[in-house]
N, C-alpha and C positions, 0 to 999 in steps of 0.2 A: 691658210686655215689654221696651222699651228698656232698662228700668234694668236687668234684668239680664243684658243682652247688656254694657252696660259696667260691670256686678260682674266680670262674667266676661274684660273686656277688662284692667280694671284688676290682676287678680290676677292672671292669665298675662304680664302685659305681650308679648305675641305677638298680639296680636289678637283679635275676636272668636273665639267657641265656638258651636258650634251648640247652642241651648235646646233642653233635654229635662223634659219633667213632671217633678212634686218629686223622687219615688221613684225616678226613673233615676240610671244612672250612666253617665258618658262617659269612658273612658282618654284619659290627657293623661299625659307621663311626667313622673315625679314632682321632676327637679328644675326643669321648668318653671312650676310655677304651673299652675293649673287643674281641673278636677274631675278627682276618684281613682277608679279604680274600686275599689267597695264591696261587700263579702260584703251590711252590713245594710240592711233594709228600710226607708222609711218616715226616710230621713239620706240628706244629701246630706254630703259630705267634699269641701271643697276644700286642695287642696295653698294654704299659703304662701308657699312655698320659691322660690326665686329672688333675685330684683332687690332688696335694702333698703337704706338709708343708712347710714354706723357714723360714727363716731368714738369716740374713746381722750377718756379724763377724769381726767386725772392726777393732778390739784386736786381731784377727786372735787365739783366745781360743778355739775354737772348739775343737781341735784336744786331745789338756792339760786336756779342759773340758769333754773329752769323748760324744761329742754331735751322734757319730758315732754309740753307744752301742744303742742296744734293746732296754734296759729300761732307755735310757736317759730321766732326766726328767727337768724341772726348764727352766727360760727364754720362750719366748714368742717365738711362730710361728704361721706365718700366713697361711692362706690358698690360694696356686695359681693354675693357668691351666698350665700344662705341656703340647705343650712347651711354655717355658718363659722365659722372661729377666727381671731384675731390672728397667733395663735402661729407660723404658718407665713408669714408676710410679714418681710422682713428687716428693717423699720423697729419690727416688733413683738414680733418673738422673745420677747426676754428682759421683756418689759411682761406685770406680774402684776401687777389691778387690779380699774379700772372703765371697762367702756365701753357706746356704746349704741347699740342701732339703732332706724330707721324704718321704715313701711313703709304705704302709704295703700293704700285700697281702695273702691270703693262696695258697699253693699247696699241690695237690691231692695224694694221697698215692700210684696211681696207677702209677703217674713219679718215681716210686723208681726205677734206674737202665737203666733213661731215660740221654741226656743228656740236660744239662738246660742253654741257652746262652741268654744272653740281649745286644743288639745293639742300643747301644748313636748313631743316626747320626752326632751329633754336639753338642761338648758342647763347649762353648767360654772361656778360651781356654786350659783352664788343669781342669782335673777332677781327682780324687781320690775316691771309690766306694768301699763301706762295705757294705755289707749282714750278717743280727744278729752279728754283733760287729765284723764281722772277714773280714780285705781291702783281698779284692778277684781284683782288678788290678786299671787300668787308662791310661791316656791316658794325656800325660805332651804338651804343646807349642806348638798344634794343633787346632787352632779354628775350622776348618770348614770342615775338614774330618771324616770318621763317624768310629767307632774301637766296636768290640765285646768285649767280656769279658765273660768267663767260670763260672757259679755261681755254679756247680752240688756240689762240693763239702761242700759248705757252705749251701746250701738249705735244708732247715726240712720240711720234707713232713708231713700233716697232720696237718700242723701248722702255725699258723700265720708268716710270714716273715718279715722283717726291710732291706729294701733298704734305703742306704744311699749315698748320692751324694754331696761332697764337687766342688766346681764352683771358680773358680779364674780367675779375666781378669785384675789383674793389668797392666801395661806398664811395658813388660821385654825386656831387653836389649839382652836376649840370643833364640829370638824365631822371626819366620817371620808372619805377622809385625811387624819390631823390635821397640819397646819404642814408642815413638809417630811419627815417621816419615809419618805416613798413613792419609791417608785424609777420614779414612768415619765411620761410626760409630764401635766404640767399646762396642758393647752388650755385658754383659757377661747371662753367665745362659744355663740352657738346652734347646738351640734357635730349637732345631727341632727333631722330632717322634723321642719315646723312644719304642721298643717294646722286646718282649720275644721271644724265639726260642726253642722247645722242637723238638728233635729227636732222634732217636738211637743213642748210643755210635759210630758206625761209619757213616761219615756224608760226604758232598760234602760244601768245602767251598766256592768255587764260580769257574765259569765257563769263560774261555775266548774263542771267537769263532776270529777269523782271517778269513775275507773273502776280496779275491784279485778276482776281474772281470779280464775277457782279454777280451777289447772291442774289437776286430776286429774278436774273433772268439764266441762274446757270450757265453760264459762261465763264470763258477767263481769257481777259486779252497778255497776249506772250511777244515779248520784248528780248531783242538776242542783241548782244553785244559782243564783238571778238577783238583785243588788243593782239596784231599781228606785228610781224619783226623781220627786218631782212637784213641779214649778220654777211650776205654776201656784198661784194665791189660790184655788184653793177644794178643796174633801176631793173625792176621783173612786174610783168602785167598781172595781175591778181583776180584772182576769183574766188568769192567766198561762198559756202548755201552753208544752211541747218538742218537736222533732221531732232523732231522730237516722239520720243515715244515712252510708255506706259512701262514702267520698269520692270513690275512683277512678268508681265505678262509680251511683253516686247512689240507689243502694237503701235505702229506708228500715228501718231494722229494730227502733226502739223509738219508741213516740207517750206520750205522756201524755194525760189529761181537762184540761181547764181546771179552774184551780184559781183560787178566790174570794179577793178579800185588799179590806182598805179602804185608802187611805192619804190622811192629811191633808197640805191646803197647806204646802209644801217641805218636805216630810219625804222620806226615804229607808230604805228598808223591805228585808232580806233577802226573798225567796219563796224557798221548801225545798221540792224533791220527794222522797217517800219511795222508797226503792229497788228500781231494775226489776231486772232479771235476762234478761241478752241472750245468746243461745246460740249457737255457735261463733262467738267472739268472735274476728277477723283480730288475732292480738296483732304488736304493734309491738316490731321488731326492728332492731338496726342494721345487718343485711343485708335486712333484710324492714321496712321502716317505712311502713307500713300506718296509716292516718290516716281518721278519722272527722270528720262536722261535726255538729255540736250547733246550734239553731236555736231560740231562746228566739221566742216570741211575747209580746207584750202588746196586752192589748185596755182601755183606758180609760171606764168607763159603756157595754158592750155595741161600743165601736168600735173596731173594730184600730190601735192608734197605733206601732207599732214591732216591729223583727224584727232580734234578738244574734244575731249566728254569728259561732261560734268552730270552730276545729279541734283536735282532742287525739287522743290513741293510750292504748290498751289494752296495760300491759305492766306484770309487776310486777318487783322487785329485792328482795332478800333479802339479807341475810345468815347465813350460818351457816356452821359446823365451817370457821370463820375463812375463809371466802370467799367470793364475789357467785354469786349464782343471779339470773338471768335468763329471765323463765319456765318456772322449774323448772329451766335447767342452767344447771352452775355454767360459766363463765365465768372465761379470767384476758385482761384488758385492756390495752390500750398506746395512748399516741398523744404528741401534743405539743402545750404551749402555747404561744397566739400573743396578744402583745402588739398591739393595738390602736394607730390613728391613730401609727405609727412610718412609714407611706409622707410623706416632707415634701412633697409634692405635696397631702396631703389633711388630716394631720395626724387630729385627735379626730372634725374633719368627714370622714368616709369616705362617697364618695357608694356604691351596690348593686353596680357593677362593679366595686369593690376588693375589696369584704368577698365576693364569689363567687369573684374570682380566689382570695384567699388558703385561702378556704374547700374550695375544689376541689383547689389543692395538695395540701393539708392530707389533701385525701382521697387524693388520688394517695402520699400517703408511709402509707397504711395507719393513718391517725389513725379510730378509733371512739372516745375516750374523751380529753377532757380538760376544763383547769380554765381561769376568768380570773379576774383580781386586781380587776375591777368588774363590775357591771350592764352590760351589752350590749345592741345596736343591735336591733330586733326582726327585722331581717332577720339577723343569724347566726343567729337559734335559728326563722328560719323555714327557714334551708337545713339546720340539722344536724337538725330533724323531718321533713323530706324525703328528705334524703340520708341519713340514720342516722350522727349523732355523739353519744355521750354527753358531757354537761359540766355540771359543776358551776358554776351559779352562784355570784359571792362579796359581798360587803356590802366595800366596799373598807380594811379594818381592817388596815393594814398596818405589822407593823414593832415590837418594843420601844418605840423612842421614843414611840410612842400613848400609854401609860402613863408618863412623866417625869414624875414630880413626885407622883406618888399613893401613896396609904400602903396600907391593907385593899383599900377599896374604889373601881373607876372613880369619873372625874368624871361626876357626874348629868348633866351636857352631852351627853359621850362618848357614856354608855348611850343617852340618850334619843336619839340621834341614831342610832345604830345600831338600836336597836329600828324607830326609822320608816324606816328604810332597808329593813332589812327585810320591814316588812310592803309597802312598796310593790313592791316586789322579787318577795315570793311570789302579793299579789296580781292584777300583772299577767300574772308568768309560768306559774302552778299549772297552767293545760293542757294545756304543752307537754311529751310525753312524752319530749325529750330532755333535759330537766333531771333530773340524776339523782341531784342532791343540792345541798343547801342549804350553800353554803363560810359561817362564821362569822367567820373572819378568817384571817391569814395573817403566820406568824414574829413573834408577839407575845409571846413569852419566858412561855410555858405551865405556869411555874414560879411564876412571878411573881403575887403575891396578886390584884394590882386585873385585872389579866390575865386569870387562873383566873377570878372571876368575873362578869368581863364574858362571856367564851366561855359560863359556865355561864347564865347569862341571856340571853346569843342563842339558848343551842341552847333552854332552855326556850319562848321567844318563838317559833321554827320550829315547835315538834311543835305550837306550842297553833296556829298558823294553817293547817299542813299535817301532821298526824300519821302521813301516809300515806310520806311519803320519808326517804329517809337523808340526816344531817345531819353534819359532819366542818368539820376545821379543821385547818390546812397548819401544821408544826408544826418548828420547827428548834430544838427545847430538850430532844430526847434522848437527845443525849450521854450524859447522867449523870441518877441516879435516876428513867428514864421514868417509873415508877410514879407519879411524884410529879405527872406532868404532867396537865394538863385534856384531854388525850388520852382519859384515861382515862374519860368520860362520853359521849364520842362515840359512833355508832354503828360505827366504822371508824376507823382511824389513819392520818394523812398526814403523813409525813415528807418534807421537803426536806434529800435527802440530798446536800452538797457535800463529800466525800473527794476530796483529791487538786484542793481545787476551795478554793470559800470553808471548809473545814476540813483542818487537817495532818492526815497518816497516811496510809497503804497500805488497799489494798484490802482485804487481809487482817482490816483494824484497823474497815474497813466492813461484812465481811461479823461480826465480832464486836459488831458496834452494833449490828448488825439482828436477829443472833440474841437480844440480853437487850432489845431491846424486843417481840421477840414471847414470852418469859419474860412480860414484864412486864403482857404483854393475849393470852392464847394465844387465847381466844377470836374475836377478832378480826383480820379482815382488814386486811394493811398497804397501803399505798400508795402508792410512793414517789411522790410528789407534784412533786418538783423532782430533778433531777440533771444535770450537766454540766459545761463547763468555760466562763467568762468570761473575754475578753482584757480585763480591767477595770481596771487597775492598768498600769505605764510599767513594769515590771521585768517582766510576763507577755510573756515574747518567743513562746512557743510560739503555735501557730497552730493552724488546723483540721485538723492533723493527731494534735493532741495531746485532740479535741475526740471524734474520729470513738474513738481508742482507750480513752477513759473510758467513753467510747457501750458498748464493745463487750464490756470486761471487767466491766464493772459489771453488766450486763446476763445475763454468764453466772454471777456469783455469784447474783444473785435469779433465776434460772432453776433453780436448785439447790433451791430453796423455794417451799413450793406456798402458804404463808400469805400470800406476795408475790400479792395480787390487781388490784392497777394499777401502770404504769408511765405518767408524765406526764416525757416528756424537757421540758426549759427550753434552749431554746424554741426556736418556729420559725421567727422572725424579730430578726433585729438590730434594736435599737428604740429609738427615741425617749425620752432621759429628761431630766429638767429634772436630774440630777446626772452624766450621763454625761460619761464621760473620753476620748471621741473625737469629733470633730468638732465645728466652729464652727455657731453660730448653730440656725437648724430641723434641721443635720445633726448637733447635738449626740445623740452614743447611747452603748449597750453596746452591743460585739460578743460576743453571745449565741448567734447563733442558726446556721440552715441556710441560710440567705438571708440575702441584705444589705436595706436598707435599702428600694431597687427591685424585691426580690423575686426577685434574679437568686442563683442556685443556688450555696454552697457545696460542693467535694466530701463535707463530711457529710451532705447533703442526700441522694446515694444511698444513704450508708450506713445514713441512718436509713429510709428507706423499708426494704431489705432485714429491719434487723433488727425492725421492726414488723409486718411481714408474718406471718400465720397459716400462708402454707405456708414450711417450710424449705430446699426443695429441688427446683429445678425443674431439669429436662434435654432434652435432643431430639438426636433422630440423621436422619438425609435420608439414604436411599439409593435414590437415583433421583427418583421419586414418589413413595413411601413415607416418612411423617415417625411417626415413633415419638418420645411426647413418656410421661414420667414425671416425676411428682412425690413429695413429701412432706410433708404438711401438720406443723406443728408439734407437740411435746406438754409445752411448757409456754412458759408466756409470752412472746408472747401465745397463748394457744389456747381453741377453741370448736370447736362440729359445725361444717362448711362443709354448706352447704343452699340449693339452687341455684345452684350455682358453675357455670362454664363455662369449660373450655378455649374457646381461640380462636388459630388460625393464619391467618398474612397471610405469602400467597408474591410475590415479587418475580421479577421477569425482569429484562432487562439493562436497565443505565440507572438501575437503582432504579426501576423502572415495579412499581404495587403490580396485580397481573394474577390473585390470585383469593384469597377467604376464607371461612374453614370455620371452625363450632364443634359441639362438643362437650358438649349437657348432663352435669354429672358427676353420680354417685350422692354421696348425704349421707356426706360422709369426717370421722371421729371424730380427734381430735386427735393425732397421734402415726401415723394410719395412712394408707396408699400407695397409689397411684391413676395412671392413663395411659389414653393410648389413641393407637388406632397412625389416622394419614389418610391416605388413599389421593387424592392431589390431581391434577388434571385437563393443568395446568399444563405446556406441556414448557420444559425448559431453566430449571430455576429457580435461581436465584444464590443467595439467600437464603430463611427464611422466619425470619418472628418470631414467637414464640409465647409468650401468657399468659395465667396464672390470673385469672379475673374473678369479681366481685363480682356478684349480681343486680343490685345496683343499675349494675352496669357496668365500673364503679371497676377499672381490672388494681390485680392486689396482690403479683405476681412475675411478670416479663418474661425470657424470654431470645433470643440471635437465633441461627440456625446456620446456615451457608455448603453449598455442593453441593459 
């Protein structure tokens, strides 16, 4: 038992942990080091993250120098917190390379005949990984998808361990994003949670749940899929079942039989269940996001050896008669994208309390709906499944330049690299029912032959892994002959529309470009995907006054058209780019966004919550103690039923002392239509009260205040 009181001393560097049996789990926060708590059964997860050694390899010696072995020794390492980037330290900024870290540990004697797995979420963007001097795998021209790796074989129990991690982010020409064609920061390093997985030799490698609602008969047929692994020498009889239930409230409401499978020594084997049929289905909404667990079992020769849980939602998307259906109603969306690791305090490494605060703005500016230009952290798309945000995952294919130099067709590199981006992409994220569509790439001149079909072999590559969602690509080539563009295979069309921005012309001249590309796909819903104003260039004197008025006019020509089904403002934050034209060193950015850099408010930041907001019009009168509030929700973009909304007023006495609060369940208010209600407040002598429309989920989504 001593050894793994100093496993557990060693990998916290904090001190001992109190031992708990295999199958327990003990909270320890995650960027200290130490046991995670764990949904699954039958795995211990310990955090890596914390305390490791680095240095920079500029001569790219490491490898010659044996920096990899146990007892390497000689040359200077520093001490950092994992996770980490270079790119945010002023001596490293601008160093696009190779560097490496350390990181020692013991394990327990009692893992003898366990098996032992460590999962990188993201290293930026090739890693190479030795345990006591022997490369046990990697993971090559993938920044932001997250890969395992088997360490049992290399592991010495009862013994001090050498994990070693070699980090490379030069500009490669054979990986997406290719070379520098990309507009945002290039961190390199182990930008996100490193941890440990101990389990039996045979194990459950991840679970895909497929749930299809049939709205007109309230139902939803449920589909389990479980990719198992047997890391043992010998063939073991297999038994799998599921268990599904209602996550808020822990009601089971769909089981499976065990189901029989053989699997031979290191094989890994798909298990399929065929399809249940689960009756009033809680469908998931981004005002109502309603969230199930799924619970894979596996039994090994008659013995229980492991327990997958996963979380997913019941909700479907559509398209038709050119716009999004969301469980049956159609739906027009809005929100804004936010660039990633731009705080220079955290850069690519974003520890949970960044990626919430931004996420939680985000919610406060009436964002349900937007896109990013990479793979993401699994804590955003565990808050926007909770919180209700839609967003499109993207494969990071950015840019014309991807294609330089190619004739018909992509370089075989390109594709094959994209492909496996892809599927790692779909198959970690396929349960999260806020991924709402599969991004393909983005501003890659949709004209252009090798272009055209790379997009058409991404999007072919999505339906064959996920056939069930929509699949689009952000699209700045239709100016002129849309028809011609790989838009047209989409399921939806995403335009990044820059009038009056990165392209000449009037708005007038924009609302005639939007008209002959809906000509050109009438069928389909458009998207404007990108739109705003960048202070990008040394002659853009204008400021965010010239940012907030593009916001406003643009917005009222695509309000004019109902084929207009999303609105994605760019963006919500001023950000971080290895090509920005304002500031020195980690503060190198575009000024883009609603926010600066620290997150502190521009004045379009008000403007853009207003204009995102579902209701158009909110009001209040105080006479006396009487507060008569009316509203009006919107009837075109953004608009939906509002369902279970709440008024809420907060009355103030002198001093600003907040001295009493009332709300108001509203009735379900149809888009376009009007709604109030008068409160009778207890309150004497009230100075103010403030009153707004809320979200179920809480979220106000229009404020106002009014005086006595």
């Amino acid at each position: 038992m001593s050894s793994r009181r100093s496993f557990l001393k060693n990998l916290g560097g904090t001190g001992a942990l109190t031992v708990l049996p295999f199958s327990s789990a003990l909270f320890k926060d995650e960027a200290e080091g130490g046991v995670l708590p764990q949904q699954n059964k039958g795995e211990l997860v310990f955090s890596l993250n914390g305390s490791w050694q680095f240095r920079t390899d500029p001569d790219q010696q490491g490898v010659s120098g044996g920096w990899y072995k146990s007892a390497a020794t000689g040359g200077h390492w520093d001490t950092v917190t994992v996770p980490h980037t270079w790119q945010i330290t002023p001596e490293h900024n601008d160093y696009f390379g190779v560097c490496w870290y350390r990181k020692t540990f013991s394990v327990p004697g009692e893992w003898k005949g366990k098996t032992i797995r460590i999962e990188f979420e993201a290293v930026y963007h090739t890693a190479r990984v030795w345990l006591n001097g022997t490369e046990v795998g990697g993971h090559t021209r993938k920044g932001y998808t997250a890969f395992f790796i088997d360490l049992t074989k290399a592991v010495k129990p009862d013994a001090v361990n050498t994990l070693v991690v070699m980090a490379d982010n030069h500009f490669d020409d054979r990986m997406l994003p290719r070379n520098r064609s990309y507009d945002w920061a290039a961190d390199g390093g182990i930008t996100r949670p490193v941890s440990l997985h101990v389990t039996e030799p045979v194990y459950v490698e991840r679970i895909q749940v497929t749930a299809l609602p049939d709205i007109g008969r309230k139902t939803a047929g449920i589909a389990v899929l479980g990719l198992v692994k047997n890391a043992s020498g010998k063939s073991v009889r297999l038994e799998a079942a599921y268990t599904i239930a209602e996550e808020e409230t822990g009601r089971v409401v769909l089981q499976s039989p065990r189901r029989p499978s053989q699997l031979g020594a290191g094989e890994s084997r798909e298990i399929s269940f065929p399809e249940k049929t689960l009756q009033q289905p809680n469908l998931w909404h981004f005002d109502h996001p309603h969230l199930y667990t799924a619970t894979f079992d596996l039994y090994a020769d008659g013995v229980w050896v492991h327990s997958y849980v996963t979380t997913f939602g019941i909700r479907k998307t559509e398209v038709k008669n050119a716009g999004f259906y969301l469980n049956g109603e159609r739906v027009w969306l809005m929100g804004v994208e936010r660039m990633g690791g731009s705080n220079p305090d955290y850069g690519m490494a974003e520890p949970g309390h960044w990626i919430e605060h931004d996420h939680r703005d985000m919610k406060e500016l009436n964002c349900i709906f937007t896109r990013v230009h990479w793979q993401q952290d699994k804590r955003v798309l565990d808050f926007c499944d909770r919180h209700g945000i839609l967003i499109q995952l993207e494969v990071p294919t950015w840019g014309a330049a991807t294609f330089k130099g190619m004739s018909e067709q992509p370089d075989a590199d390109i594709m094959q690299n994209g492909l496996e981006q892809l599927e790692e992409q779909i198959h970690r994220e396929y349960n999260h029912p806020c991924v709402f569509s599969w991004g393909l790439c983005n501003e890659i001149g949709g004209q252009n032959p090798p272009a055209y079909h790379f997009a058409a072999n991404m999007l072919k590559g999505a339906k064959k892994l996920d056939p069930h969602r929509l699949c689009s690509y952000a699209s700045n080539s239709l100016q002129k002959t849309p028809e011609k563009d790989v838009s047209e295979l989409m399921d939806f069309v995403e335009w990044n529309e820059y009038y009056e921005s990165w392209y000449k012309g009037t708005v007038a001249d924009m609302e005639k470009n939007l008209e002959e590309i809906h000509h050109a796909f009438p069928d389909k819903p458009i998207v404007i995907s990108e739109y705003g104003w960048c202070r990008c260039t040394p002659d853009r004197k204008e400021g965010d006054e010239k940012l907030i008025r593009i916001m406003q006019t643009h917005n009222a020509v695509f309000r004019k058209h109902d084929y207009v089904g999303g609105l994605i403002f760019f963006c919500y934050n001023d950000y971080r780019t290895h090509v920005g034209d304002k500031g020195m060193g980690v503060m190198k950015q575009r000024v883009h966004g609603v926010v600066n850099l620290l997150g502190d408010p521009h004045p379009s930041h008000a403007a853009l919550r207003k204009e995102s907001s579902p209701v158009e019009t909110l009001s209040a009168a105080l006479d006396g103690q009487a507060l008569k509030v009316s509203f009006t929700s919107r009837k075109a973009i953004p608009a939906y039923t509002l369902r279970g909304y709440v008024l809420r007023c907060i009355a103030y006495g002198e001093q600003g002392i907040p001295l009493e609060k009332a709300e108001y369940s509203l009735p379900d208010i149809a888009p376009g239509a009007s709604g109030g209600h008068t409160f009778t407040l207890s309150t004497p002598a009230i100075e103010r009260v403030e009153v707004s429309v809320c979200r179920p989920t809480a979220f106000s989504v229009l404020s106002v205040a009014v005086k006595s």
